[in-house]
N, C-alpha and C positions, 0 to 999 in steps of 0.2 A: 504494500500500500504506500503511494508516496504520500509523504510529508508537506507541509508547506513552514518555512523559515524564514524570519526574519534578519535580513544582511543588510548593514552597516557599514557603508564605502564615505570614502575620503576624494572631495574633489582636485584635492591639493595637486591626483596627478594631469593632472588638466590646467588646470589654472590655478593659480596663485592668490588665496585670498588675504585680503590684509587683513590690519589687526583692527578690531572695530575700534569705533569714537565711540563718544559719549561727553556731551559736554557738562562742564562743569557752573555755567553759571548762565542765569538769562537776568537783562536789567527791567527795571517795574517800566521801561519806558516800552518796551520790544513787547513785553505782556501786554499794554495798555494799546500799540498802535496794533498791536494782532488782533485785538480784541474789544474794542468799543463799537464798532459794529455792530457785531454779532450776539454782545451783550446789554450794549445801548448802552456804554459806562460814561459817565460824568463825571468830573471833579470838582469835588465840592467845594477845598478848597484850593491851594498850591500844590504844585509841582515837586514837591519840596523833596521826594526820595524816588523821583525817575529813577536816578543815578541808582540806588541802591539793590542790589544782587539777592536774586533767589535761585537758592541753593536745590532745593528740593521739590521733586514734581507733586509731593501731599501738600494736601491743602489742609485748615485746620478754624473750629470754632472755637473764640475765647472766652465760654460763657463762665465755666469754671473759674479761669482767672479773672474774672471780674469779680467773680465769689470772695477774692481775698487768696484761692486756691492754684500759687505758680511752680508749684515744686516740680510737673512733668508737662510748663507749658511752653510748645514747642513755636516758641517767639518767631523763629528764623522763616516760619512759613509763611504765605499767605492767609490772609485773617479773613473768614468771612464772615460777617454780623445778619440773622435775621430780624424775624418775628419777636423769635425768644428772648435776642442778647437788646436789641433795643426796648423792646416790653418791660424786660428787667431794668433796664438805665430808667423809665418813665416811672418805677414804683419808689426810684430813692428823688431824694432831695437835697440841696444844700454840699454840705461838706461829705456825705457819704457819696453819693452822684459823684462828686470831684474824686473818692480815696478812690472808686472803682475804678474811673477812668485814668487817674493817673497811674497806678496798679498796673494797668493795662499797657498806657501808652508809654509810660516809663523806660519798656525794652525797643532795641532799634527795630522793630517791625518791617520790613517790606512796606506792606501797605495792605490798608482794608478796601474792603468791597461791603459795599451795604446791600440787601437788594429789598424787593418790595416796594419802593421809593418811599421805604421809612424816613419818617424827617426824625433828625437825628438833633438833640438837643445842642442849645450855642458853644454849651460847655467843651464839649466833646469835641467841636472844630476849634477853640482858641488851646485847648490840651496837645490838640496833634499839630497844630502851627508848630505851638512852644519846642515840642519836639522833632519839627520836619518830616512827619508821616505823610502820606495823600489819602485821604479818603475817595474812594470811586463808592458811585451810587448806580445801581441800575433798576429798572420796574420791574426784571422778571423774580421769579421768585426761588428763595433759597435752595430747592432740589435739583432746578432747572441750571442756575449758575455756578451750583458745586460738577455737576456732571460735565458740562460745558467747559469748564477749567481746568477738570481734572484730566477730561479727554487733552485737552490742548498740551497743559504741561508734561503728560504722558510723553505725546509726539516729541514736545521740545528736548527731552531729557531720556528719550531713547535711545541704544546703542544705535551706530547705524554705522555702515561699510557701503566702498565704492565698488561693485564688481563688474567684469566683463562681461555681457551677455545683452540676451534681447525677452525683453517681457511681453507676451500676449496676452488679452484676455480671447480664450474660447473657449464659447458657447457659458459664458460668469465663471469659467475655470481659470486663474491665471497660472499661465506656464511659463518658468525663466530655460530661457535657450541658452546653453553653456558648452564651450567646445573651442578648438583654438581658431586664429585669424585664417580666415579664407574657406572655413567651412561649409558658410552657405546660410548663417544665423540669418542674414540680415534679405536674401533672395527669398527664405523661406516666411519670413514676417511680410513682404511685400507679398506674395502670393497666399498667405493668412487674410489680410485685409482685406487683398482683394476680391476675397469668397465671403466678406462681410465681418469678417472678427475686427477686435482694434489693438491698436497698437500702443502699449504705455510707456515702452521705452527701447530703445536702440542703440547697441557698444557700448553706452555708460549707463551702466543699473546703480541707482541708490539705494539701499535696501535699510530696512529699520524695525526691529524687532518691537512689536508694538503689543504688550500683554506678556503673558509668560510664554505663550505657542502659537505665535502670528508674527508672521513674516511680512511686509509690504512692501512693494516695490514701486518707485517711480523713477520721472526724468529730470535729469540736472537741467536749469533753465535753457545755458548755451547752448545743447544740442536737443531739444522737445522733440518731439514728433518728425525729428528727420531718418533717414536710412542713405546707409552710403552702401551704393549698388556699384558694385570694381565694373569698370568696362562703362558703365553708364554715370556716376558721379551722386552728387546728394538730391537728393530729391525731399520736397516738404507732401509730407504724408495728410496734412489737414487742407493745404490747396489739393491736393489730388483727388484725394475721398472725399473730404468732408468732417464735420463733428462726428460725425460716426462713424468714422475709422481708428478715432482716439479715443483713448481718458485719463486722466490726470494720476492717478493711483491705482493697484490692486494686489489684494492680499496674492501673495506664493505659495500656490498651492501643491504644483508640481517640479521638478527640476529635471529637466531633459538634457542628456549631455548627449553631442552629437560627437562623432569620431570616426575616423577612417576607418575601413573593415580590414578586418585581420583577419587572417586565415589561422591565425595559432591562438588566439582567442576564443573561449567557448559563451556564447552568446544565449541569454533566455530561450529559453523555445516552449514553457507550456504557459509561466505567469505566475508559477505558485509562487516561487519564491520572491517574498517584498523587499526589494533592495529600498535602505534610508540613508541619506546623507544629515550633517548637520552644519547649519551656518548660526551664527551667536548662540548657540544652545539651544536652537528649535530644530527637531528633525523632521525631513521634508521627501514626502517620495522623489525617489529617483529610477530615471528609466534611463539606458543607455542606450543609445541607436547607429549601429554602424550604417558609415553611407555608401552606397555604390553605383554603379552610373546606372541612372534609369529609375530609379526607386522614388516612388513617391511620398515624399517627406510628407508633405502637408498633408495628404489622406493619413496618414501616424498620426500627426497630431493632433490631428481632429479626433481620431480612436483613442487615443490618452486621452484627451479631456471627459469624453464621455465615460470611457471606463472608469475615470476618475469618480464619477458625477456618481457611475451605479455602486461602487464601492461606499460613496456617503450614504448611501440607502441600504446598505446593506447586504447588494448583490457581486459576490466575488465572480466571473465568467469562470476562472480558471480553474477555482475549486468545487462549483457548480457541475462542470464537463468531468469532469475526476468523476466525485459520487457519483454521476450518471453512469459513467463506466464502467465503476466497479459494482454498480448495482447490475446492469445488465449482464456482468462475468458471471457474479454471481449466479444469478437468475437462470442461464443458459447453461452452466458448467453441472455433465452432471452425477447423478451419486456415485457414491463407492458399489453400491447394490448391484448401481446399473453397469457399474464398469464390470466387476467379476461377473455377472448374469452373461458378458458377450461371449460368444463362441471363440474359440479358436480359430486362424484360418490356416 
């Protein structure tokens, strides 16, 4: 009965990945112009800690340390104030209203974000002057602007690596084409697109590990949506096709590494076996594809992506045609009874 096994290959013999980023610091001005938009943010008062660096992509409420309660409070992050932490500033008065907020603003903070378009007492803006805080204000409301910033700061404060390859999305399966110069990545992306798939990125893949087991891949600005075709030159893939030849991002779902055929290489032939590679610590199918003249790449690709697709659902093809097999052996093979029952001849 054969097996099915899970293998664990290294693309390091192909290509050369480097070693990932990860940056170390975004300033409250980079947050504030990414993000007033999308959040509707205001300043209530000055500008006064643009300049000032955040460290870390968690975000945090100081309801506790208004309490009086700072011993695990993690100052360095972003501050966000709702319903509750303004509620609670509207029940004091006087000099307790001032110990909370000084309390509070007393450490170098980044900066808060109010949401709700809580009006926030006068106290509370001449405390964060005193200290060069900014308050940002936005209408939406606290669950919506925690998700919203956390997603962002996620992105901002993800590993991320430059690699060689070409990104598809087909049929919402994204596939990175990996294999060395002149293989055919970039002939086989143009012949993708132009059976309707799109195209996310071309010879420069950014890639950035976005959660603990999510891969994303896009295009560095300088080269978007082009393909360099040897013999024909670059060509711009969004005058060609259209919007709908491209997209700006998409999770990596598959890794296809293309290579010349060998004869001394023994190559997949039923499927069982799942070969995984891994890139910043996410492991990601890999299929190896030797090429030879004549062979239709793009019809492959298209059959990975879908296989892919029945694999999410839970339909393996390869292990599927197995038990079919061996049930039918079964089934036809027959008894010991019937064997010694036969004549001699």
């Amino acid at each position: 009965m054969l097996k099915t096994e899970k293998i664990k290959k290294s693309l390091e013999d192909i290509i050369k990945l480097p070693e990932p980023r990860v940056l170390s610091f975004i300033k409250v001005r980079t947050l504030y112009e990414d993000m007033k938009d999308s959040l509707s943010l205001c300043v209530l008062n000055e500008k006064h800690s643009f300049e000032r660096k955040i460290r870390e992509k968690e975000i945090n409420r100081p309801g506790l340390a208004m309490s009086g309660f700072v011993e695990v409070f993690t100052y360095w992050r972003v501050q966000i104030m709702g319903n509750t932490e303004i509620g609670f500033l509207n029940t004091l008065h006087g000099q307790p209203r001032l110990d909370a907020l000084q309390t509070v603003l007393g450490f170098d903070l980044p900066c808060i974000v109010v949401t709700n378009d809580n009006k926030v007492p006068q106290e509370f803006i001449d405390v964060a002057n005193r200290n060069g805080i900014t308050i940002f204000s936005s209408p939406l409301n606290t669950t919506v602007v925690s998700r919203h910033l956390g997603e962002y700061l996620e992105a901002k404060f993800a590993p991320h690596m430059i690699l060689h390859g070409t990104l598809v999305d087909i049929y919402s399966v994204g596939v990175l084409f990996v294999g060395p110069a002149g293989i055919g990545k970039s002939e086989l992306c143009l012949d993708l697109v132009e059976r309707g798939h799109q195209l996310v990125a071309d010879d420069v893949v950014e890639l950035k590990r976005v959660g603990i087991h999510q891969l994303q891949g896009s295009s560095r600005q300088t080269n978007s949506y082009h393909l360099e075709i040897r013999g024909l030159g670059i060509i711009d893939v969004f005058k060609m096709f259209g919007v709908s030849g491209i997209r700006g991002n998409k999770d990596v779902h598959v890794i296809v590494k293309l290579e010349k055929f060998s004869k001394d290489k023994k190559y997949e032939r039923l499927g069982l076996d799942t070969k995984i590679t891994e890139i910043m610590g996410v492991e990601v199918p890999l299929v190896e594809i030797p090429i030879v003249e004549g062979k239709n790449i793009r019809i492959v690709a298209e059959a990975i992506a879908l296989d892919h697709k029945l694999k999410q659902i839970g339909i393996n093809q390869a292990v599927q045609f197995q038990q079919n097999l061996i049930e039918r052996l079964q089934k036809n093979q027959p008894s010991l009874v019937e064997l010694e029952s036969e004549p001699e001849l």
